[in-house]
C-alpha positions in Angstrom: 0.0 0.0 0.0 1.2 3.6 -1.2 1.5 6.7 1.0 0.5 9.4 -0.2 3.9 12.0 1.5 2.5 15.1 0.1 -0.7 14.9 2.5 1.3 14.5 5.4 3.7 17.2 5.2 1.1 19.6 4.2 0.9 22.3 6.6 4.7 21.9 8.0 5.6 25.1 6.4 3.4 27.6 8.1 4.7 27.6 11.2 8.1 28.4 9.7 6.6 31.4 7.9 5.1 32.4 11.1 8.3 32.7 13.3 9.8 34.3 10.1 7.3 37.2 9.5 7.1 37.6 13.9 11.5 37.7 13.6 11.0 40.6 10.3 8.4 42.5 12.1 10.5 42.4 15.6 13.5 43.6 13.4 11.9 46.2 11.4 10.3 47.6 15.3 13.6 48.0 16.1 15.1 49.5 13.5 11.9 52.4 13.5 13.1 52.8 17.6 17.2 53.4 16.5 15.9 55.5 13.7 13.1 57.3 16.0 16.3 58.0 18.7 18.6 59.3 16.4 16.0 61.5 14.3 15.8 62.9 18.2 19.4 63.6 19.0 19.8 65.2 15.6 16.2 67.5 16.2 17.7 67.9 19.5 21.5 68.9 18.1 19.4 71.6 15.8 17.7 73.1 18.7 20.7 73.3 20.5 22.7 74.9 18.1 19.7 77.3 17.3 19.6 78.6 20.8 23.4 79.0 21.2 23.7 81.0 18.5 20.6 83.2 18.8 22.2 83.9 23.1 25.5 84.4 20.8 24.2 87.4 18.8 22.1 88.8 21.8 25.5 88.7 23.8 27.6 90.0 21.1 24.4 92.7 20.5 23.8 93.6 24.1 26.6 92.1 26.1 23.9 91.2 28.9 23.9 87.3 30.0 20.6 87.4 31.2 19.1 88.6 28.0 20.9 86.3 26.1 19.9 83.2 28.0 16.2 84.3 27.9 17.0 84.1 24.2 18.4 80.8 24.1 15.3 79.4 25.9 13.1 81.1 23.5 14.7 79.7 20.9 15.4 76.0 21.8 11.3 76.4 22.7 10.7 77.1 19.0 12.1 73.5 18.0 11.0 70.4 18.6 13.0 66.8 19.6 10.2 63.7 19.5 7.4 65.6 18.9 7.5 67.7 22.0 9.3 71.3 21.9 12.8 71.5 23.3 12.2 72.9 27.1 15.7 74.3 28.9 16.1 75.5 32.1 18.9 78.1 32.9 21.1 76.1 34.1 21.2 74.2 30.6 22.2 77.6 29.0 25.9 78.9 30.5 28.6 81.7 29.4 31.9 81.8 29.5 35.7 81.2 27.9 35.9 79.4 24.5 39.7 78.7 24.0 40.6 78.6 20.4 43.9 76.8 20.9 42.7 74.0 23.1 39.4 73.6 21.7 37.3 73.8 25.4 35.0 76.1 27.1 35.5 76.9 30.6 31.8 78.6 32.3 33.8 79.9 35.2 36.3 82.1 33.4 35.9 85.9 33.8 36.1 86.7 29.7 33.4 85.8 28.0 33.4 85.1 24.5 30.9 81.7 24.2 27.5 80.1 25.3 27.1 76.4 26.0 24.0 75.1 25.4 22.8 71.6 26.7 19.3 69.9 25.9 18.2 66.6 27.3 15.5 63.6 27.3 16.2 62.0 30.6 14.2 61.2 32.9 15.1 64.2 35.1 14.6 66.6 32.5 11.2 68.3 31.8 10.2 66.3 28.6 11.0 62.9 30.0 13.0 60.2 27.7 12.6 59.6 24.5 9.4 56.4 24.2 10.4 53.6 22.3 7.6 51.4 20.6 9.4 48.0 20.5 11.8 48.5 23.8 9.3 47.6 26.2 9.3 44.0 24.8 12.9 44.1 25.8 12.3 45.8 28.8 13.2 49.1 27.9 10.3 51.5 27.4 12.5 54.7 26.9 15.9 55.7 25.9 18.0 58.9 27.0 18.9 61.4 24.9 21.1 64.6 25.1 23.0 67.1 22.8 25.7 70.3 23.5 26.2 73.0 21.6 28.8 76.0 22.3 28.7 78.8 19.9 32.0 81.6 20.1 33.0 85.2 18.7 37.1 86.4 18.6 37.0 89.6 19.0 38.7 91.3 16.2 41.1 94.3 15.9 41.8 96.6 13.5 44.7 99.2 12.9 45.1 102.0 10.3 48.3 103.3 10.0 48.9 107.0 8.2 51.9 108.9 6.7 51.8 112.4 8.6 54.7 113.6 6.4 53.9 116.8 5.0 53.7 115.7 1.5 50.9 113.7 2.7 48.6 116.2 5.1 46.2 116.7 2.5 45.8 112.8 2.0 45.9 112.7 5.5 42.7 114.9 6.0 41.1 113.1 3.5 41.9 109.7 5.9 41.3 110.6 8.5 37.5 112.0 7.1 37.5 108.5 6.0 38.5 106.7 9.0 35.9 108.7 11.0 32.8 107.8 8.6 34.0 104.3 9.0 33.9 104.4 13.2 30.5 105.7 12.7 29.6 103.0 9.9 30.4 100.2 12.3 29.0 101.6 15.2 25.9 101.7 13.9 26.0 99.2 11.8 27.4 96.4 14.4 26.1 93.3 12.3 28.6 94.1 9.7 31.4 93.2 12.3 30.3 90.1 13.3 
C-alpha cells in the first residue's frame, strides 16, 4: 500500500513562515526605535545649536547674559525633539571662555566670549526620555537622549596706519575723514562686524 507523502507534510511550512514574519516585524520595530532615537538627537543637536547661537548674537548685541539666556530658551522652545518642543532651564544655558587653541570652554572664566547650550530627554529633565515602541518587549520602554552646543565670537582688531609727512597732510585729512565715517559706519551698523 502507497502513501501518499504530500498529505502528510502539508501544513509543516506555516509555522516556519510564522516565526519568520514575527523575527522581520521584531527587526523592522527596532530599527523604526534606532531611527526614532537618532532622528531625536539630531532634532535635539538643531535646537541646541539654534539657541546658542541666537544667546551668541544677543550677547555679542547687548553684552547682557541674562538677556541672552532668555533668548536661548526662547529659541530652543521654537524646535521640537520627538514631537515635543525642546524645554531648557537656565542652568542648561551657561557663558563663558571658548579657548581657540585647546578647543574647550571653561563657564567659570571671567572673559566671556561663548555660550554652552545643553538639551536633554532623561528622565530628570522636563520632557522625560525619549518612548520607544518595540523597547518595552525588551524591557526598555525609553531611551535617554542629550545634545551640547557651544557657539564663540574672537574679537577682532583693527589698525590703520597713516603717513603724517607733510607731502601727505592733505591725504591725511582726507583719511582721517575716512576713518571717522568708517567708526561711525560700524558703530551703527554692528552686524557688519560680526
Amino acid at each position: 500500500m502507497r502513501v501518499n507523502r504530500t498529505r502528510q507534510r502539508r501544513g509543516s511550512i506555516t509555522p516556519l513562515m510564522l516565526l519568520s514574519i514575527m523575527m522581520l516585524l521584531l527587526f523592522a520595530g527596532l530599527a523604526i526605535d534606532f531611527t526614532y532615537v537618532r532622528t531625536t538627537e539630531f532634532e535635539l543637536k538643531n535646537a541646541t545649536d539654534a539657541a546658542a547661537h541666537a544667546a551668541l548674537v544677543e550677547l555679542r548685541r547687548s553684552g547682557d547674559t541674562t538677556r541672552a539666556r532668555e533668548m536661548a530658551l526662547a529659541m530652543a522652545e521654537l524646535n521640537e525633539a520627538g514631537g515635543v518642543p525642546v524645554h531648557l532651564s537656565d542652568e542648561d544655558v551657561s557663558f563663558g571662555e571658548w579657548d581657540y587653541n585647546t578647543g574647550n570652554f571653561e563657564a567659570s572664566s571671567a572673559v566671556v566670549n561663548g555660550v554652552r547650550v545643553r538639551a536633554s530627554r532623561t528622565a530628570a529633565s522636563i520632557d522625560g526620555p525619549v518612548s520607544l515602541f518595540v523597547g518595552p518587549l525588551f524591557g526598555h520602554s525609553a531611551s535617554a537622549v542629550a545634545e551640547t552646543a557651544v557657539g564663540a565670537y574672537r574679537s577682532r582688531d583693527i589698525m590703520f596706519s597713516l603717513d603724517i609727512s607733510t607731502s601727505m597732510i592733505q591725504e591725511m585729512n582726507d583719511a582721517v575723514d575716512a576713518l571717522v565715517g568708517f567708526a561711525e559706519y560700524t558703530q551703527g551698523n554692528f552686524d557688519l562686524m560680526k
